[in-house]
C-alpha positions as CSV (number, residue, x, y, z in Angstrom):
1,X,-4.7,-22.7,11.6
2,X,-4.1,-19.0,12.2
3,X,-1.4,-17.3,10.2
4,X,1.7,-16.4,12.5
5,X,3.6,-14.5,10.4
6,X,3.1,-11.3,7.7
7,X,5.9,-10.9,5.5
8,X,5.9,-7.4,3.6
9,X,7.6,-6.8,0.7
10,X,7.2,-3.5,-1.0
11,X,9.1,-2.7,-4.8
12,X,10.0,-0.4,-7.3
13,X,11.3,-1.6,-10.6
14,X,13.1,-4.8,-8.2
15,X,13.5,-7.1,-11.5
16,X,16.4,-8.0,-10.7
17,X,15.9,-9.2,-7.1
18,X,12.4,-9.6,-6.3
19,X,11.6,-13.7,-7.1
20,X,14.8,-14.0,-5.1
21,X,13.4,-12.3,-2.0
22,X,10.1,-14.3,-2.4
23,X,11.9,-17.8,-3.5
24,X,14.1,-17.3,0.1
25,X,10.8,-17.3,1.9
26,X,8.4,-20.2,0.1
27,X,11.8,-22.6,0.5
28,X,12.1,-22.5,4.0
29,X,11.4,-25.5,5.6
30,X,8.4,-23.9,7.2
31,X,4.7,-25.0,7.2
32,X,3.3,-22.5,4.2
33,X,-0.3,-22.4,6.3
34,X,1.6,-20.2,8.9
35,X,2.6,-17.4,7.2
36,X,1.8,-15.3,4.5
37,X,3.7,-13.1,1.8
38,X,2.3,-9.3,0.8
39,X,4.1,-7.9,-1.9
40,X,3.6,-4.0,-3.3
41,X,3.8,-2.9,-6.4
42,X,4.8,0.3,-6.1
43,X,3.9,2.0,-10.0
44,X,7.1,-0.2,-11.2
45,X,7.4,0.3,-14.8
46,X,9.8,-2.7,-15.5
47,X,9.1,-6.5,-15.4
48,X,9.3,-6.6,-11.6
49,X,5.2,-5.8,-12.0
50,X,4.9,-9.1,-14.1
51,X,7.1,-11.0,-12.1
52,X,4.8,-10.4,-8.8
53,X,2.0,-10.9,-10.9
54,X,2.8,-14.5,-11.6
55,X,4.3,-15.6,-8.1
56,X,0.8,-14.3,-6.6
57,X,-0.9,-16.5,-9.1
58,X,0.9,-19.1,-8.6
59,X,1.4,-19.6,-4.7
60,X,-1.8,-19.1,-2.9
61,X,0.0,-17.2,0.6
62,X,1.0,-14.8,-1.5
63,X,-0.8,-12.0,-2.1
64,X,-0.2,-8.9,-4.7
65,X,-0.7,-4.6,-3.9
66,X,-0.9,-2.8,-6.7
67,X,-0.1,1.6,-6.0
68,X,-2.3,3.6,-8.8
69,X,0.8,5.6,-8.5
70,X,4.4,5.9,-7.1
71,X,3.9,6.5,-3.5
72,X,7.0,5.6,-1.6
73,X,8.1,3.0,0.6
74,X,5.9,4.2,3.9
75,X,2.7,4.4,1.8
76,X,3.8,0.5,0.6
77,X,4.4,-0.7,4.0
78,X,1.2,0.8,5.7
79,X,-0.7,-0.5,3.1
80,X,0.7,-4.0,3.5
81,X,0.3,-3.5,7.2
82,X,-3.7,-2.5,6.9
83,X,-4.0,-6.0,4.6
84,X,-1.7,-8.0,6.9
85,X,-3.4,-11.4,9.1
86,X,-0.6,-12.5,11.0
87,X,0.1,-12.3,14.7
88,X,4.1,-10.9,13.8
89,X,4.7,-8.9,11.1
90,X,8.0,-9.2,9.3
91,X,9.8,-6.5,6.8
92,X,11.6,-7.7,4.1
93,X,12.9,-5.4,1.4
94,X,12.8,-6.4,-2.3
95,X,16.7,-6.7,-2.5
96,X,16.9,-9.0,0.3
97,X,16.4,-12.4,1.3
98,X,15.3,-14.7,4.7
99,X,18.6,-16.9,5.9
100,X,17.8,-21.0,5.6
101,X,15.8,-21.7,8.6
102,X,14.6,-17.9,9.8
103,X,10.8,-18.5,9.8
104,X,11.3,-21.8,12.4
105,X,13.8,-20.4,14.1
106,X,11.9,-17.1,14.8
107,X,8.9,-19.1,15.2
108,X,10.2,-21.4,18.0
109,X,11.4,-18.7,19.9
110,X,8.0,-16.7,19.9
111,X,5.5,-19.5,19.8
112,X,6.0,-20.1,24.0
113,X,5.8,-16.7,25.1
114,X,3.9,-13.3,24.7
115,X,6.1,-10.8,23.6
116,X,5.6,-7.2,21.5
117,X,8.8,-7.5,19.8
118,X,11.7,-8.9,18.4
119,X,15.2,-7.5,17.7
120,X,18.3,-9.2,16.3
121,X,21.6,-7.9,16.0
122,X,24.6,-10.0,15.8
123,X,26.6,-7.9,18.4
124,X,24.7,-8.5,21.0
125,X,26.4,-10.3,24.2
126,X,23.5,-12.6,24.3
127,X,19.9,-13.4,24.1
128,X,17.6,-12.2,26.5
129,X,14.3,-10.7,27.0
130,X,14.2,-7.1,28.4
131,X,11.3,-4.4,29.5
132,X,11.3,-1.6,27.2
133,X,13.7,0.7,29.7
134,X,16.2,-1.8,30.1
135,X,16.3,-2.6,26.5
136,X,16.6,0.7,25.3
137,X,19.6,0.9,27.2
138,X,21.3,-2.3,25.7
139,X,20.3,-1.4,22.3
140,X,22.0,2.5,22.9
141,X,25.3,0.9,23.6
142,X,25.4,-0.9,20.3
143,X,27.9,0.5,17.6
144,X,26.4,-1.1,15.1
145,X,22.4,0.2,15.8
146,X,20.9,1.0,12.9
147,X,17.0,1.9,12.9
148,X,16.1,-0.8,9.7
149,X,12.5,-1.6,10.4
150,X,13.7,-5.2,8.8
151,X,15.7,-6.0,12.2
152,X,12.7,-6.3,14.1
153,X,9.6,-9.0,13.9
154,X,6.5,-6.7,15.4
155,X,3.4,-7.9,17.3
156,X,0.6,-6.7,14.9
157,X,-2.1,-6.3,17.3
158,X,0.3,-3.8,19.3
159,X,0.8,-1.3,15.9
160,X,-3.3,-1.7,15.7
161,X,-3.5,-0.7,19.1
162,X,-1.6,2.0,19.5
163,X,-1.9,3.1,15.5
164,X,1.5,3.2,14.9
165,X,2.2,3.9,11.1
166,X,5.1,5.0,8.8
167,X,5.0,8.4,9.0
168,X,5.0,10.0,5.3
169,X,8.7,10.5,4.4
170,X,10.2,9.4,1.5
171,X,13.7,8.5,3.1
172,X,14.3,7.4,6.5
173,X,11.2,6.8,7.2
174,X,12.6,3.6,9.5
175,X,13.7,6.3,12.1
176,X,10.7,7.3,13.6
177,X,9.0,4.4,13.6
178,X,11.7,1.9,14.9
179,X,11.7,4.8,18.1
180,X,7.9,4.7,18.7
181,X,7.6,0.6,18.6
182,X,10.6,0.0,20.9
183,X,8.8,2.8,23.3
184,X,5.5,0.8,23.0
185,X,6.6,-2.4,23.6
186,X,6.8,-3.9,27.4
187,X,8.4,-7.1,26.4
188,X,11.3,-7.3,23.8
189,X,13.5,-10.3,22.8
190,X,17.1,-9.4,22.0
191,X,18.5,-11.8,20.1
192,X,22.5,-12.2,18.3
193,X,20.7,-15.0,16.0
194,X,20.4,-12.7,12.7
195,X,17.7,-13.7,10.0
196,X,18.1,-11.9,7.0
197,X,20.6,-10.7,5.0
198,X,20.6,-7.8,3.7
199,X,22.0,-6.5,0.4
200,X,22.8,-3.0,-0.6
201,X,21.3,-1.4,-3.4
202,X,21.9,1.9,-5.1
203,X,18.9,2.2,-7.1
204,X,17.1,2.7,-3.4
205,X,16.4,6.3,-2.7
206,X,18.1,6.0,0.3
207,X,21.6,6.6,-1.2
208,X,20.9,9.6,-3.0
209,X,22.5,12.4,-2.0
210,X,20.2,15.6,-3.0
211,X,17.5,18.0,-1.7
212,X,14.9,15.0,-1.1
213,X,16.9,13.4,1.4
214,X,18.1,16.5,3.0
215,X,14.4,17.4,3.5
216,X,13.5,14.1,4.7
217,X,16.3,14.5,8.0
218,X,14.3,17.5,8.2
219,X,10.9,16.0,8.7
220,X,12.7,12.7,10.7
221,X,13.7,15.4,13.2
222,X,10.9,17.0,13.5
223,X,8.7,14.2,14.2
224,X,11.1,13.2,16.6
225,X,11.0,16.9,18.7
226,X,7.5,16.2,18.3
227,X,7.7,12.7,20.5
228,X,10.5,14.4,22.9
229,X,8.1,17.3,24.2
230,X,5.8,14.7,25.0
231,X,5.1,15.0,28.5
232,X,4.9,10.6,29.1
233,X,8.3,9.8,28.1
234,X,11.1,8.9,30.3
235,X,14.6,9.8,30.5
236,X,16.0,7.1,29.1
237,X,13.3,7.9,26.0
238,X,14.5,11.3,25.9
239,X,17.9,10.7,25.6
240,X,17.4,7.9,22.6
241,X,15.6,10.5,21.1
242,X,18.4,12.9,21.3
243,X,20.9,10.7,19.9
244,X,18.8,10.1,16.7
245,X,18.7,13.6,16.5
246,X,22.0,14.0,16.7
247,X,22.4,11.3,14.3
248,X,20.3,13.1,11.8
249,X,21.0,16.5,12.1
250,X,24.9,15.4,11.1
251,X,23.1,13.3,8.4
252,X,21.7,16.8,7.1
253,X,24.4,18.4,7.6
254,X,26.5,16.2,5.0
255,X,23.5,16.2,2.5
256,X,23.5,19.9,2.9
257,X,26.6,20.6,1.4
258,X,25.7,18.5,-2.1
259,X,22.6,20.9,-2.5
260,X,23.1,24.2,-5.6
261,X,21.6,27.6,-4.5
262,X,18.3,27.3,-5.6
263,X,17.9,23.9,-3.0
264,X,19.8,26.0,-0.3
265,X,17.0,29.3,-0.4
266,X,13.9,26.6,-0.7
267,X,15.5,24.6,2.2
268,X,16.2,27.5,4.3
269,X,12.5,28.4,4.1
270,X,11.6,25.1,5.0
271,X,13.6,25.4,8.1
272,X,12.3,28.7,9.1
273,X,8.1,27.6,8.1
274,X,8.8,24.1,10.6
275,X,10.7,24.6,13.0
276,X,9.6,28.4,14.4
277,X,7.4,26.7,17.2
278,X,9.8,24.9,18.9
279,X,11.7,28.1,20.3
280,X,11.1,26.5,24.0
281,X,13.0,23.3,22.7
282,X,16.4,23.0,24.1
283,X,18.7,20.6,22.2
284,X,21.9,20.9,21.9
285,X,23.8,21.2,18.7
286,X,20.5,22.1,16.3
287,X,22.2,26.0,15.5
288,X,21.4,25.6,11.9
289,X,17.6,24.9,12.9
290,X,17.0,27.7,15.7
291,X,18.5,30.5,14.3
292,X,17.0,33.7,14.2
293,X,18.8,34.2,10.9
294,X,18.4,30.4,9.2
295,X,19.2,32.3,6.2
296,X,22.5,33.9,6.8
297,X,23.5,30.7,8.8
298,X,22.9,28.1,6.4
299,X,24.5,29.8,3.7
300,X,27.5,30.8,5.9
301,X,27.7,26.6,6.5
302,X,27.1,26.1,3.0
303,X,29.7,27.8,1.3
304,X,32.6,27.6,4.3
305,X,31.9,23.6,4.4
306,X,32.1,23.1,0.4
307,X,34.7,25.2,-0.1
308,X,36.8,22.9,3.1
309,X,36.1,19.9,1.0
310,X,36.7,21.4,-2.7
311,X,40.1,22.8,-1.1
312,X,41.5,19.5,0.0
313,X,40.3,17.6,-3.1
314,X,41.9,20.2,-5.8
315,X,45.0,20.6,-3.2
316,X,45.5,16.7,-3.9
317,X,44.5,16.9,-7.8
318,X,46.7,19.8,-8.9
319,X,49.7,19.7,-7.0
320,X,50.4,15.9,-7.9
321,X,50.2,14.1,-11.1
322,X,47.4,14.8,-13.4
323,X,47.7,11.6,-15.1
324,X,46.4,9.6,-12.2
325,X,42.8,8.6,-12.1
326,X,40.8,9.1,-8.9
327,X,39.2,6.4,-6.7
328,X,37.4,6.9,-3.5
329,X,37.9,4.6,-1.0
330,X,34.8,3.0,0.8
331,X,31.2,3.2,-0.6
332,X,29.6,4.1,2.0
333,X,27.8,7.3,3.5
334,X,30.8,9.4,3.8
335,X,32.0,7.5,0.1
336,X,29.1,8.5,-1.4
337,X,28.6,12.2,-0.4
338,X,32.8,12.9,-1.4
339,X,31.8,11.1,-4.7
340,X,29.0,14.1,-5.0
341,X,31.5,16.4,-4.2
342,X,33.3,15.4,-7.5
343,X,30.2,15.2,-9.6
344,X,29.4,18.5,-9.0
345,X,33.0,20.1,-9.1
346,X,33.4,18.6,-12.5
347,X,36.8,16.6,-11.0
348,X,37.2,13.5,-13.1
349,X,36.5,10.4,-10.8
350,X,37.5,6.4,-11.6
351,X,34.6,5.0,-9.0
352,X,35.0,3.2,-5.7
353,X,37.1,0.4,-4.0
354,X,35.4,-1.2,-1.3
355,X,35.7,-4.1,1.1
356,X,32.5,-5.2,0.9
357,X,32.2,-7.7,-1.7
358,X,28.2,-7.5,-2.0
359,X,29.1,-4.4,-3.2
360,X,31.7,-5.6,-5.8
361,X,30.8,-5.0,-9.7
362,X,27.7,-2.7,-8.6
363,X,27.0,0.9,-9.9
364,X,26.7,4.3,-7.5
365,X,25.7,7.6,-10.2
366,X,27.1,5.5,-13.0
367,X,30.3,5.2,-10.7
368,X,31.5,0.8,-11.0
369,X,32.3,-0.1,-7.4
370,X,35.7,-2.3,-7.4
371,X,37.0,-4.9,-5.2
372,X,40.7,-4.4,-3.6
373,X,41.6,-6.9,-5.8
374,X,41.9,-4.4,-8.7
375,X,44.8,-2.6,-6.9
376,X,47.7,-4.6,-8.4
377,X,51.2,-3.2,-9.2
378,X,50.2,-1.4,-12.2
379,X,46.6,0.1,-11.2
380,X,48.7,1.5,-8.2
381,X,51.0,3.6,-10.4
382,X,48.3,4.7,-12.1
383,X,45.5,6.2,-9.4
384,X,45.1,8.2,-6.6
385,X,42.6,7.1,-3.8
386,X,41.1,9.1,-1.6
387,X,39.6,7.8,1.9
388,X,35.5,8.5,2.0
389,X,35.3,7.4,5.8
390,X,35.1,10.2,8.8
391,X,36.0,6.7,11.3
392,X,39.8,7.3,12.5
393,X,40.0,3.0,13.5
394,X,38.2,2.3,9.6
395,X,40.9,4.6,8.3
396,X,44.2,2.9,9.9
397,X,42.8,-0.5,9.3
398,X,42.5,0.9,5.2
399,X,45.6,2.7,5.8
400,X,47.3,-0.5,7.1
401,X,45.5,-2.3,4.1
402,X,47.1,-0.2,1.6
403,X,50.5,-0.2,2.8
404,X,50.2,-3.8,2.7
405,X,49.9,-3.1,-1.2
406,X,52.3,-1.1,-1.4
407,X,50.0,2.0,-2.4
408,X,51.8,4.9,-2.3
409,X,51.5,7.5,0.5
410,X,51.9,10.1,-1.8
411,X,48.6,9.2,-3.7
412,X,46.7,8.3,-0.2
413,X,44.5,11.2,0.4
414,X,42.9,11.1,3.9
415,X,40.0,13.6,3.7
416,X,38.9,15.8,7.0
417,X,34.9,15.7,7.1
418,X,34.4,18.4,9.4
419,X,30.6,18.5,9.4
């Protein structure tokens, strides 16, 4: 009996989460012969090595990595890739789990027909399967598209074939390779069924905010220029590329700002060293990449930008009652990058309220993330919030929230990210 699927699970110091990633695979109701599990030790230093260690030992399908040294997630992945047997690969990331049922469910879907890929997303208006083109186009229209390599199930034999790897970034490194395998594949199953869950973490290097991730939107785009001055890609490629170059390029704009002067000159030459070939490249709203003074320019956006944000913050702060404790308002990208803001201003900050309640009790920079709940008569009188979202219908449906509270407008701070 051939294996059908390859499930790759690469960690770093994933104690905490790991045997519940691997426990929501071996208990599905799913004939163990058909799939196997890859796990990679990424150089963990904590008891997440022991703990894959013992459920390799102790289930034969799964199978154990060890890195010689911390190499990031990409290097993980393509090495569980190389190892993999199965006809579909599936991603799975240490802090996640496989809903009841996925492996069947996925598996009676694909077992009947030959198809390259896979795609779930539960905003879909139904399931179908698409050509490449016509998927690209459906997939462009959703809101919610993200580029998580964990929404896909891949052929295998199609990444052999065409030698489609992770590229070596340290962050992001779903982007470009979520673009190439949609491009590659002529037959693509879009489905609204959804098959794992995902849970955020903030230990992942994903949501740090600092010069490694600003130089990793650097190298995403890149890569991606790279594939759009390809001569054999259509117009409907070009344009997806675009918009994840637009998406990026605001993405290092943001990180941009959180970066001290030393990070802003090495940046700056990084700029200037990669992307001085592409002068015949003609992509719109890149001015901070394709000036002839990157210097000047990044340093003009630098300080104007920071000092937009700093103003508003300190206008709030001083001018109304010092005694009130901070709180930002949503934990997510825009959350996160205001709560950097703070950090490096030296303005006192209480953590975050957020909706989502996988995020409830868990840490961001030391900063406890609190449920709504917590805003009760007397926290109100006592804090100041401050709205980390740039989405005008996410901020009137908080804004409705809070008045609902009966929060203050006074200490509701709505925050302009002009990026």
């Amino acid at each position: 009996m051939s294996l059908f699927f390859s499930i790759l699970i690469p960690f770093y110091n994933s104690k905490a989460t790991l045997n519940k990633a691997v426990t929501s695979i071996l208990e599905q109701k799913f004939n163990k012969r058909l799939y196997e599990i890859i796990l990679v030790n990424d150089k963990s230093n904590d008891s997440s090595a022991k703990i894959s260690k013992n459920l390799s030992s102790t289930n034969k399908n799964v199978y154990l990595i060890n890195n010689k040294k911390n190499r990031g997630v990409s290097f993980s992945r393509n090495a569980a890739i190389k190892k993999a047997q199965g006809k579909y690969i599936v991603f799975l990331d240490s802090d996640d789990t496989l809903e009841v049922n996925a492996l069947k469910s996925i598996y009676s879907k694909l077992k009947k027909i030959n198809i390259d890929l896979l795609y779930s997303n539960k905003d879909l208006k139904k399931d179908e399967i698409l050509g490449s083109e016509k998927a690209l186009k459906v997939i462009s229209n959703l809101k919610s598209f993200r580029t998580y390599c964990w929404s896909f199930i891949i052929k295998r034999s199609m990444l052999l074939k065409h030698n489609i790897n992770f590229d070596k970034i340290r962050i992001f490194e779903d982007q470009n390779f979520v673009t190439k395998i949609i491009f590659i594949s002529k037959k693509i199953v879009c489905t609204k069924k959804c098959y794992h869950k995902h849970n955020e973490s903030f230990n992942s290097l994903s949501k740090k905010t600092n010069y490694l991730a600003a130089y990793s939107c650097l190298k995403v785009i890149y890569n991606f220029i790279k594939l759009y001055k390809k001569e054999r890609i259509s117009i409907n490629q070009k344009k997806f590329i675009c918009n994840r170059i637009e998406f990026m390029y605001k993405i290092f704009k943001i990180y941009l700002i959180t970066l001290n002067k030393n990070q802003i000159e090495k940046i700056s030459f990084k700029i200037k060293k990669t992307f001085s070939n592409f002068t015949d490249v003609k992509i719109k709203k890149l001015d901070l990449l394709f000036s002839k003074k990157i210097n000047l320019k990044i340093n003009y956006y630098f300080k104007k930008k920071k000092n937009n944000l700093k103003k508003q913050i300190l206008s709030s702060v001083n001018k109304k009652n010092l005694s009130l404790k901070n709180f930002i308002f949503c934990c997510g990208n825009y959350g996160r990058f205001l709560s950097r803001v703070f950090i490096n201003e030296k303005i006192p900050l209480g953590g975050f309220i957020d909706n989502n309640k996988n995020l409830w009790n868990k840490r961001y920079f030391k900063l406890k993330i609190y449920s709504p709940k917590i805003l009760n008569k007397e926290f109100i009188q006592s804090s100041r919030l401050f709205i980390g979202h740039d989405d005008p219908k996410i901020i009137n449906i908080i804004l409705r929230q809070l008045n609902k509270l009966k929060v203050l407008k006074k200490n509701i701070n709505k925050i302009n990210f002009v990026i």
